[in-house]
N, C-alpha and C positions, 0 to 999 in steps of 0.2 A: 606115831613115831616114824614107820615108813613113809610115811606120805613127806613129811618135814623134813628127811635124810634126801627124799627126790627131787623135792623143791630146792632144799641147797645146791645136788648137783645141777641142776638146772642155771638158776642164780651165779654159778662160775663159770658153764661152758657158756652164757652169755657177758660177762666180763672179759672173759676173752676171745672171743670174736668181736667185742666191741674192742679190743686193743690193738686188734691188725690192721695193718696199713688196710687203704681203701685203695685197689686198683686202678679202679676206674679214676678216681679225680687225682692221684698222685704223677695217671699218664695223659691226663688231657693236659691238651695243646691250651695254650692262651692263642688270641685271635692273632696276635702278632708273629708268633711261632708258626700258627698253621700257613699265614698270610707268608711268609722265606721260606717255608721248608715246602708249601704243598699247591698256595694259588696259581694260578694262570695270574703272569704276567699282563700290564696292557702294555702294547709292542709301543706305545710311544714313551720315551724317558721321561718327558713334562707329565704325564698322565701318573707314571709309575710314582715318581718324586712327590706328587700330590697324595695318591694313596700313601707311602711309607711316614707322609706327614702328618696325614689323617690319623696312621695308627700309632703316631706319636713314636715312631721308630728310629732311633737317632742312627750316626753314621760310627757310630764305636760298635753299637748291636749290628751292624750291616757286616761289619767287617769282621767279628766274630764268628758270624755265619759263614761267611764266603771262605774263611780260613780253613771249616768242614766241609765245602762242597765240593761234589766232585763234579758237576755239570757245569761244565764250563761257560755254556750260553747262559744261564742262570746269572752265575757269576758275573759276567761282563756285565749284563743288562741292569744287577745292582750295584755293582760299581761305576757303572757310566750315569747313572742315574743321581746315585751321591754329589757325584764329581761334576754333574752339570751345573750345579747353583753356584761353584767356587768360581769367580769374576776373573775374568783374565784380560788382558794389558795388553795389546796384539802390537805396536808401536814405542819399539825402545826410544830413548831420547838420547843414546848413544848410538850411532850407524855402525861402528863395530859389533855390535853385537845387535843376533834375533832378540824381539823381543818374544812374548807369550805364542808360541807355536802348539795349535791347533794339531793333534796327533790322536788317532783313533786309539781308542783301547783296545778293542780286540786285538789287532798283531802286536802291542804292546803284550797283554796276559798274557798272551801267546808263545812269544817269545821269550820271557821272561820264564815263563815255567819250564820250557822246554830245557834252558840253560840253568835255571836252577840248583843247587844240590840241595838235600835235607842239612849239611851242616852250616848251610852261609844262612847267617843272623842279622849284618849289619846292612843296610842297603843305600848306597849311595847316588843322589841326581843333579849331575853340573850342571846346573841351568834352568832350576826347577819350577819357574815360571809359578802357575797360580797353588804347586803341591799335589795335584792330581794322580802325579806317578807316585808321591811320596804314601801316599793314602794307600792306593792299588796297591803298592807294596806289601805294604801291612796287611792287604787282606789278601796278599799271596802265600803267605805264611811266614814273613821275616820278621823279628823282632823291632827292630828299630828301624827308621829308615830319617834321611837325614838328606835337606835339602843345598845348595850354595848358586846364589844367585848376586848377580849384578847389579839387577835395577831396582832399587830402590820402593818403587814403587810397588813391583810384584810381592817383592818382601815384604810389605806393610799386610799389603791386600792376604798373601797367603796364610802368613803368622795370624791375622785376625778372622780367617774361615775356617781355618783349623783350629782354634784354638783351645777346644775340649780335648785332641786327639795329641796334642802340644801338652796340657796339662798333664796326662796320663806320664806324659815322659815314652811316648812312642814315637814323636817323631820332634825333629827341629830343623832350624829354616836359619841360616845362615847368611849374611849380605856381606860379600866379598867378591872379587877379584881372580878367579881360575887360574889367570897366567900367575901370577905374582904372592896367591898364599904358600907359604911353606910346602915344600913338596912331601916332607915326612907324613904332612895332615894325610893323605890318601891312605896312604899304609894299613888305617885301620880299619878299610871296608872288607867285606867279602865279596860284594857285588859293587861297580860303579858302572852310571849306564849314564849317556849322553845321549842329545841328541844334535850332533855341530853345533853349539850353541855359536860360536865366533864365525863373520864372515869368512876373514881372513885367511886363506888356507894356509900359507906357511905357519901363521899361529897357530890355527887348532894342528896341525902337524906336530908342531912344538909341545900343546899341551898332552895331546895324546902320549909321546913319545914318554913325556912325565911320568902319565897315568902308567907305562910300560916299567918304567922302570921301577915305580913304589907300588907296584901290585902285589899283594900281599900271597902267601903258598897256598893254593888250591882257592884262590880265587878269579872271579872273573871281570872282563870289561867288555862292555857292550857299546858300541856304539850304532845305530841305527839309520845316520845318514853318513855314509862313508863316501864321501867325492871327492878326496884330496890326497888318494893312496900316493901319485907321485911323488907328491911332497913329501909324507910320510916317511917315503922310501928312501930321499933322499939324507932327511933328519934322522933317522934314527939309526938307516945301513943295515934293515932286513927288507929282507925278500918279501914286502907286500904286496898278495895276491891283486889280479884286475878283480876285485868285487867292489861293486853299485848297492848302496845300502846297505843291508848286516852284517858287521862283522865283528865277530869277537873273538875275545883272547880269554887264554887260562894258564894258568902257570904252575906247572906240577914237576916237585921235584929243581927246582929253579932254573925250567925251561917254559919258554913260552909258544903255545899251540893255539894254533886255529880252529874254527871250526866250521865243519861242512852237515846241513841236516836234514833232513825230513821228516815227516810225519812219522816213519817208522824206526828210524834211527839217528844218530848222530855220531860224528868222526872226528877226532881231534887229532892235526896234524903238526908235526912239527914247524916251527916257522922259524927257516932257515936266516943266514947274516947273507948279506951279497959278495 
């Protein structure tokens, strides 16, 4: 009878050790996890792009990842890696406008984060060429990001490389017109980033001046080739800074500031009428 009363106890403290999680295999890594979160990179993109194909890693899991990372080399090197297969159009067929312009990622994430806030969701790119910023977006931590382009051509090509990251409903790719769509449409970005897409400088002067006016409260505008302050200055009648490439704006309070930054800080100035 004692023996039989043992044996039972026995018989339950093994049903339940058989019913607890198992540590070890609920925290191993799959090869693909270990492969973003812990491999050595191979320093060339085409090399890398090959390995995440290998491991059958698509560009929705990339981007998932890179939304947790904090190492930013990491980061670039699989976002630039993504983003090298998406084909791009370097030759508009309209001379008013760049076509597909070749623009490094790194001072893009760069930048981009720097200006960031935790509450801007929407992310807007005038000129989005083959979506690469539209992508990088997403895997900076914005919910949506949302393409408007000109040529015809990049729109086909973009819409059809993204087209999984399209489906999700994270991003869209729009063929329009900059000068000439509604100017209310801006209104609903929290971030809008160019890059001159228009030769023209009195025009992009003009469209900027837009993008000033329909920037929405505690958002931002980025533009990254600024060569046409005079013009600006003239169109709009603020006081725009002598600055050569970066410049952005933010609007707080329904004023609008500049910004000045570095590495360990940044300063938002007022930006005075003339």
């Amino acid at each position: 009878m004692k023996l039989a009363r043992q044996m039972r106890w026995i018989f339950i403290a093994m049903a339940l050790y058989a019913c607890q999680p198992k540590k070890s295999s609920t925290n191993q890594l799959t090869p693909q996890q270990n492969f973003l979160q812990k491999a050595h990179l191979p320093e060339n993109d085409s090399l890398l792009q090959h390995r995440l194909d290998s491991l059958h890693i698509n560009a929705w899991e990339v981007c998932l990842y890179c939304q947790k990372e904090q190492d930013n080399t990491r980061k670039i090197r699989l976002i630039s890696a993504i983003c090298q297969k998406a084909d791009n159009y370097i030759n508009s067929l309209d001379t008013s406008y760049w076509g597909g312009i070749l623009y490094r990622m790194k001072p893009f994430v760069e930048v981009v984060q720097r200006l960031k806030e935790p509450y801007h969701r929407n992310f807007m790119d005038i000129g989005s060429g083959n979506g690469e910023k539209l992508y990088a977006a997403l895997c900076l931590g914005f919910t949506h990001s949302e393409g408007l382009e000109y040529d015809t051509t990049l729109v086909n090509m973009s819409q059809k490389h993204w087209q999984s990251i399209i489906q999700r409903q994270k991003m869209s790719i729009k063929l329009g017109n900059a000068l000439t769509v509604t100017p209310q449409y801006y209104h609903q970005f929290d971030f809008i980033y160019l890059y001159s897409p228009i030769r023209n400088h009195t025009q992009m002067a003009q469209l900027f001046f837009t993008l000033m006016q329909q920037l929405k409260e505690g958002g931002i505008l980025l533009e990254v080739r600024m060569v046409y302050a005079p013009e600006l200055r003239k169109v709009s009648g603020y006081n725009i800074p002598e600055i050569m490439g970066t410049f952005a704006l933010k609007k707080q309070n329904g004023k609008l500031y500049y910004v000045q930054y570095n590495e360990s800080h940044k300063d938002w100035i007022l930006l005075d009428k003339l």
